[in-house]
N, CA, C and O atoms as CSV, one atom per row, in Angstrom:
chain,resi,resn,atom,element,x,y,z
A,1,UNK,N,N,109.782,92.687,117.500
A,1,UNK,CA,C,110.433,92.907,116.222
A,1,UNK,C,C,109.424,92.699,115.101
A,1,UNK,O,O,108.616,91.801,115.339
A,2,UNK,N,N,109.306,93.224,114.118
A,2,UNK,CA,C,109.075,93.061,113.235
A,2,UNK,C,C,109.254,92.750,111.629
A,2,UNK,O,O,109.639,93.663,110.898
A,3,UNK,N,N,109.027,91.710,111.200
A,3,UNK,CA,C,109.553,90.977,109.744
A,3,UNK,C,C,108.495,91.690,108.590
A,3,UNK,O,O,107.466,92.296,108.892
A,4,UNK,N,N,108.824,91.546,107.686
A,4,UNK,CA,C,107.783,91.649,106.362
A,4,UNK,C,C,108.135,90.727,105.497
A,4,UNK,O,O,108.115,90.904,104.278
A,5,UNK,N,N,108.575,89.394,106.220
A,5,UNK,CA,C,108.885,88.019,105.458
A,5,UNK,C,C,107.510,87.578,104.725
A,5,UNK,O,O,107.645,87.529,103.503
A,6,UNK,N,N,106.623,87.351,105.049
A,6,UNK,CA,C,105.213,87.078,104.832
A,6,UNK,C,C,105.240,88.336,103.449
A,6,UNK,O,O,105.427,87.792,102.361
A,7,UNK,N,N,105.156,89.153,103.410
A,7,UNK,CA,C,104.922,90.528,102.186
A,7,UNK,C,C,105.750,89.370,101.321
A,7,UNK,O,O,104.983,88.438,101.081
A,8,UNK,N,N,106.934,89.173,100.840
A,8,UNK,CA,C,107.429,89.054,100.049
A,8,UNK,C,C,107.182,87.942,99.047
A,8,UNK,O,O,107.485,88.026,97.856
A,9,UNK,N,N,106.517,86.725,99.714
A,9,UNK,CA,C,105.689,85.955,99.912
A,9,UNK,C,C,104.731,85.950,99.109
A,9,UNK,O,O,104.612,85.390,98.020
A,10,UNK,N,N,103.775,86.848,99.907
A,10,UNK,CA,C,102.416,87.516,98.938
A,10,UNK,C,C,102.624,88.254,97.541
A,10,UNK,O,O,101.807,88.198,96.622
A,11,UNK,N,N,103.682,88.867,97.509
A,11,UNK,CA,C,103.966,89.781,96.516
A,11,UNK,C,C,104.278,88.934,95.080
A,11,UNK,O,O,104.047,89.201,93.900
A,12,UNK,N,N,104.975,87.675,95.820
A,12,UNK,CA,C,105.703,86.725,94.357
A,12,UNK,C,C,104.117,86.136,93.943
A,12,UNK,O,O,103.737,86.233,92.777
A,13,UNK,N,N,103.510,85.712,94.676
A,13,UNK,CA,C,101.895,84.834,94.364
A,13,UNK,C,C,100.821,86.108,93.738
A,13,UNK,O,O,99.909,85.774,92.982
A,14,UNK,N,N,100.929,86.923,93.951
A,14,UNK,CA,C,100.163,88.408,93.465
A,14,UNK,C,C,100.827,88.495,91.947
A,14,UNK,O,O,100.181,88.907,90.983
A,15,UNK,N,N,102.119,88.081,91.871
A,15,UNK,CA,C,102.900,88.550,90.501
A,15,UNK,C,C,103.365,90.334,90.614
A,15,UNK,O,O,103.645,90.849,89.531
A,16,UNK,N,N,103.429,91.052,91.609
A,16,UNK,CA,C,103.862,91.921,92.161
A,16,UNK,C,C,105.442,92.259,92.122
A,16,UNK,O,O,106.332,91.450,91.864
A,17,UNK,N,N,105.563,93.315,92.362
A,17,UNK,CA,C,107.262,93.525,92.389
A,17,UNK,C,C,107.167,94.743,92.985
A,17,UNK,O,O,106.021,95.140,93.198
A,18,UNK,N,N,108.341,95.645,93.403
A,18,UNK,CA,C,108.677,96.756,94.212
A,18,UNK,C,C,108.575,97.903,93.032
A,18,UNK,O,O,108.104,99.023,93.229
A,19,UNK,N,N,109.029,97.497,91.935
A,19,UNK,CA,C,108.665,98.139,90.629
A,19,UNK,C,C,107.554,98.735,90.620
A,19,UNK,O,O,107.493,99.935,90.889
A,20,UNK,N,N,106.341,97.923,90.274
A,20,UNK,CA,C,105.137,97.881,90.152
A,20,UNK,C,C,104.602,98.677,91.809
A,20,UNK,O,O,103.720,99.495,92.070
A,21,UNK,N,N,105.284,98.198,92.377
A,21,UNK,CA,C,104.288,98.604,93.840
A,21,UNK,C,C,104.811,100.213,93.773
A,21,UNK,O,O,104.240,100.923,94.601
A,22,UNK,N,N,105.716,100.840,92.996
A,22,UNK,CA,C,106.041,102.150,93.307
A,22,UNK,C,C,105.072,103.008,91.721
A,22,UNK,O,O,104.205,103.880,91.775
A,23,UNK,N,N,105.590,102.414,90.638
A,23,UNK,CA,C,104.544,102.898,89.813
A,23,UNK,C,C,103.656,102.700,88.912
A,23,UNK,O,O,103.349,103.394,87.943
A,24,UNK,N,N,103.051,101.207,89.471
A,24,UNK,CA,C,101.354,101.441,88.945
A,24,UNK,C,C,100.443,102.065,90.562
A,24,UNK,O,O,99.447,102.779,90.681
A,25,UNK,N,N,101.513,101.272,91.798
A,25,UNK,CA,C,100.475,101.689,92.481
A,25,UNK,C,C,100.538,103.108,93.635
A,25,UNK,O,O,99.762,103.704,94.383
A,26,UNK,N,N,101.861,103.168,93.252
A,26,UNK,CA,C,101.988,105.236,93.758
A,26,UNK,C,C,102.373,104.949,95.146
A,26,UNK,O,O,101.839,105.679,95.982
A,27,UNK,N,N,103.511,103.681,95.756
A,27,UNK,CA,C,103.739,103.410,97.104
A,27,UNK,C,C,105.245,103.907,96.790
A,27,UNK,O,O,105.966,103.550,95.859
A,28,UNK,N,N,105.539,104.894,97.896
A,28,UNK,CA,C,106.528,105.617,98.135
A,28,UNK,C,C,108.045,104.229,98.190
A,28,UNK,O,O,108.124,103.117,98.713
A,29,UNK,N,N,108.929,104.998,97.431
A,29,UNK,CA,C,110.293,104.330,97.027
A,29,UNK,C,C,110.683,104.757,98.900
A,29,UNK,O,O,111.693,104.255,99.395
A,30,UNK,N,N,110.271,105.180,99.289
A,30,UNK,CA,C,111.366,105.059,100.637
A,30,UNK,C,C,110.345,103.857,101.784
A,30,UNK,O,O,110.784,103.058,102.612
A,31,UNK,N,N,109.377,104.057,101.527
A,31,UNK,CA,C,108.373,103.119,102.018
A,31,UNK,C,C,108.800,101.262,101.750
A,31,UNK,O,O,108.663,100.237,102.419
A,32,UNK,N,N,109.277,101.555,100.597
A,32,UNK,CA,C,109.873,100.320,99.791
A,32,UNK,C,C,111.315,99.756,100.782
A,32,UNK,O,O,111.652,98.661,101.233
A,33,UNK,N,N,111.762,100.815,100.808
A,33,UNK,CA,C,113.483,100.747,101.552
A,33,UNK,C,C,113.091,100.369,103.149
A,33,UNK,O,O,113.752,99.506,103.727
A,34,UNK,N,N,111.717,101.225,103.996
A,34,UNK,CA,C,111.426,100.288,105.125
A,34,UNK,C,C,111.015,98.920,105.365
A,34,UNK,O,O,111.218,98.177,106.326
A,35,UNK,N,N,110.186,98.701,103.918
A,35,UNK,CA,C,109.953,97.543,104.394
A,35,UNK,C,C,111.109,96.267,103.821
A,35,UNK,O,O,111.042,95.064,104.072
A,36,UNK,N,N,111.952,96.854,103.146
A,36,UNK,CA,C,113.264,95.664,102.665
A,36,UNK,C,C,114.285,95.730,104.172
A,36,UNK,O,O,115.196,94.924,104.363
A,37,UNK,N,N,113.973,96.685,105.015
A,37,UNK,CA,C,114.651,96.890,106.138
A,37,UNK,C,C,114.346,96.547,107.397
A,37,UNK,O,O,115.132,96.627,108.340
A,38,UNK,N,N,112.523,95.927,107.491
A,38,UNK,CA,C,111.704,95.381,108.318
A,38,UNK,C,C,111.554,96.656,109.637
A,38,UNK,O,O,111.413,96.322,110.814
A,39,UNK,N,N,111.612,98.066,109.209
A,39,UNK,CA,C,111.507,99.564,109.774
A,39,UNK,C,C,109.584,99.190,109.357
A,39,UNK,O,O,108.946,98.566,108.508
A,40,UNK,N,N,109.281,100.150,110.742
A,40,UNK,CA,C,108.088,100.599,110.533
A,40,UNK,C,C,107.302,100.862,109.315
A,40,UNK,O,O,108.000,101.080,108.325
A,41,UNK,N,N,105.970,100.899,109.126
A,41,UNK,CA,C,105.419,101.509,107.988
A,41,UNK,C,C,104.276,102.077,109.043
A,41,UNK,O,O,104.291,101.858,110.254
A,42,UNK,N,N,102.858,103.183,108.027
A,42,UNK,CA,C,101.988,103.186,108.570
A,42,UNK,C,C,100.294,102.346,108.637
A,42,UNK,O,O,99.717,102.075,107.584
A,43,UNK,N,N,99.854,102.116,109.602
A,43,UNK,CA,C,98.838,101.560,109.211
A,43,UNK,C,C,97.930,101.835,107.888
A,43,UNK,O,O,97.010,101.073,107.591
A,44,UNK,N,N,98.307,103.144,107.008
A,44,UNK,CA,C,97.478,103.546,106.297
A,44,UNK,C,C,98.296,102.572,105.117
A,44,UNK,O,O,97.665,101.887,104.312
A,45,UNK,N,N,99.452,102.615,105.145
A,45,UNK,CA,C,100.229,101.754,104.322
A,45,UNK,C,C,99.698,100.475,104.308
A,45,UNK,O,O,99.001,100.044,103.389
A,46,UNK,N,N,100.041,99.792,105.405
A,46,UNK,CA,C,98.931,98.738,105.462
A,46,UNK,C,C,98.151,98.173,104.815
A,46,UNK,O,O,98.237,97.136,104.157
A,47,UNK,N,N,97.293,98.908,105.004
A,47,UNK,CA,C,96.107,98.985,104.432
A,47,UNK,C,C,96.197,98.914,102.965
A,47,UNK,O,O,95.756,97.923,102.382
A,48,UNK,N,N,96.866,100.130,102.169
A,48,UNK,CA,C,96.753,99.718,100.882
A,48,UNK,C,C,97.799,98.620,100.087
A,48,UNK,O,O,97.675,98.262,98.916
A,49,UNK,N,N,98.899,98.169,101.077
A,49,UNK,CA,C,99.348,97.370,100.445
A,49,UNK,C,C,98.322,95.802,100.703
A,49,UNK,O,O,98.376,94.823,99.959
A,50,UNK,N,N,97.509,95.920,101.845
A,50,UNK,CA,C,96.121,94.661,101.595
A,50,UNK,C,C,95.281,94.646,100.171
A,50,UNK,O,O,95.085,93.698,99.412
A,51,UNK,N,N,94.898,95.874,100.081
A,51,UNK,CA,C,94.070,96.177,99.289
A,51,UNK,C,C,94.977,95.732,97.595
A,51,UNK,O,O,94.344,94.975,96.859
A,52,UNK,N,N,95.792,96.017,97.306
A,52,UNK,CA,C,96.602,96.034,96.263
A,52,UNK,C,C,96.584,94.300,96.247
A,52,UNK,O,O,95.837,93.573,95.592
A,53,UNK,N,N,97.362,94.024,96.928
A,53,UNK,CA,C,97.546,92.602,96.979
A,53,UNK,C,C,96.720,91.430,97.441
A,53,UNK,O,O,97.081,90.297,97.759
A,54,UNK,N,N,95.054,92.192,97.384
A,54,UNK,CA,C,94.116,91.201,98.087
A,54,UNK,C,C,94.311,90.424,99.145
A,54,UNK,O,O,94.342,89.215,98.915
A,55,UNK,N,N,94.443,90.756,100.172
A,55,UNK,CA,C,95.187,90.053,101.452
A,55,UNK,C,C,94.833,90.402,102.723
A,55,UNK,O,O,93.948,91.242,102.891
A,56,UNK,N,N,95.565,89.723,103.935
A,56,UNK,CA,C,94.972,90.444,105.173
A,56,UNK,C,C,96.446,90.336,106.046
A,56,UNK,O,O,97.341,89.490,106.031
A,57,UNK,N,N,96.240,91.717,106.878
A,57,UNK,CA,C,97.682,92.045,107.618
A,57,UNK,C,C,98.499,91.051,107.509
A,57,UNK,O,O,99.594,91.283,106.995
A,58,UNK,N,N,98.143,89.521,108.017
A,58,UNK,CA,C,98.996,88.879,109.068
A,58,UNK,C,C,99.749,87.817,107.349
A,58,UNK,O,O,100.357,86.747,107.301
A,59,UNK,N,N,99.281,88.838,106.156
A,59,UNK,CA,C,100.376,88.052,105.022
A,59,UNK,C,C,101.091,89.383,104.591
A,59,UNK,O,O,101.766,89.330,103.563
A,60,UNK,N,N,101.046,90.061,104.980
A,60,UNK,CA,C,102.514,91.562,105.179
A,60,UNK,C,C,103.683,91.258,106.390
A,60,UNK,O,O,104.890,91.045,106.275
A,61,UNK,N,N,102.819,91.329,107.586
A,61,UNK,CA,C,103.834,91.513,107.882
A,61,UNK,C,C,103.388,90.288,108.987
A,61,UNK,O,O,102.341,89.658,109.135
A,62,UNK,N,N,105.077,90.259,109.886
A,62,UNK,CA,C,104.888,89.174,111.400
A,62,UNK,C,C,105.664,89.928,112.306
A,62,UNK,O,O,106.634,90.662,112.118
A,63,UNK,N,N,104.949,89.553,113.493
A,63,UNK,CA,C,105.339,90.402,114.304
A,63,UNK,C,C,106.205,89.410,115.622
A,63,UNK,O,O,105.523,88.718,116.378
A,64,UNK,N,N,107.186,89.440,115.710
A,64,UNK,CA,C,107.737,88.627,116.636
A,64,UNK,C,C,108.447,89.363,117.696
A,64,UNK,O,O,109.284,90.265,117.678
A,65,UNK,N,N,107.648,88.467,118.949
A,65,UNK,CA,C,107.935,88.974,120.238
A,65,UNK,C,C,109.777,89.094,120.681
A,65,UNK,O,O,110.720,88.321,120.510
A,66,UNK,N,N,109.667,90.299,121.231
A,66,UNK,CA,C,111.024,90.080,121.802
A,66,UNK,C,C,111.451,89.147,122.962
A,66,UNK,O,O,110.678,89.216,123.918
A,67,UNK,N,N,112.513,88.273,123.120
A,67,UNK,CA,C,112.989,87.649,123.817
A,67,UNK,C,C,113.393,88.179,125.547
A,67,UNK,O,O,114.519,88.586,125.833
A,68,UNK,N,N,112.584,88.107,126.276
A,68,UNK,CA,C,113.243,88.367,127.709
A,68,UNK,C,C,114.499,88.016,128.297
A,68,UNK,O,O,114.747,86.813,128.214
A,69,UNK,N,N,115.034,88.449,128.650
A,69,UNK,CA,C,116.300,87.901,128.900
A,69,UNK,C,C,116.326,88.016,130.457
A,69,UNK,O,O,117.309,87.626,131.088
């Protein structure tokens, strides 16, 4: 599974908002809706939401193993 608990995190300490992340920095409003939904993004996304927010993957997103049953 995957969280983007950590993003939200980074975003308040950056002084960031979903606002801002759609238009100063040109990150797609539906991109926005995956990650409030913890849905996939792409690595290229990734990437510039590091870059934007000076950061490294593992303060976007967490990745938690699924439970075996």
């Amino acid at each position: 599974m995957i969280s983007y608990a950590p993003l939200w995190k980074t975003m308040e300490e950056n002084k960031e908002t979903t606002y801002t992340l759609i238009t100063k920095h040109g990150i797609n409003p539906r991109t926005i809706n995956n990650l409030k939904h913890n849905k996939s993004i792409t690595l290229y996304t990734l990437e510039r939401l590091c870059q934007i927010l000076h950061c490294q993957a593992e303060d976007i997103v967490l990745f938690i193993p699924d439970k075996e049953n």
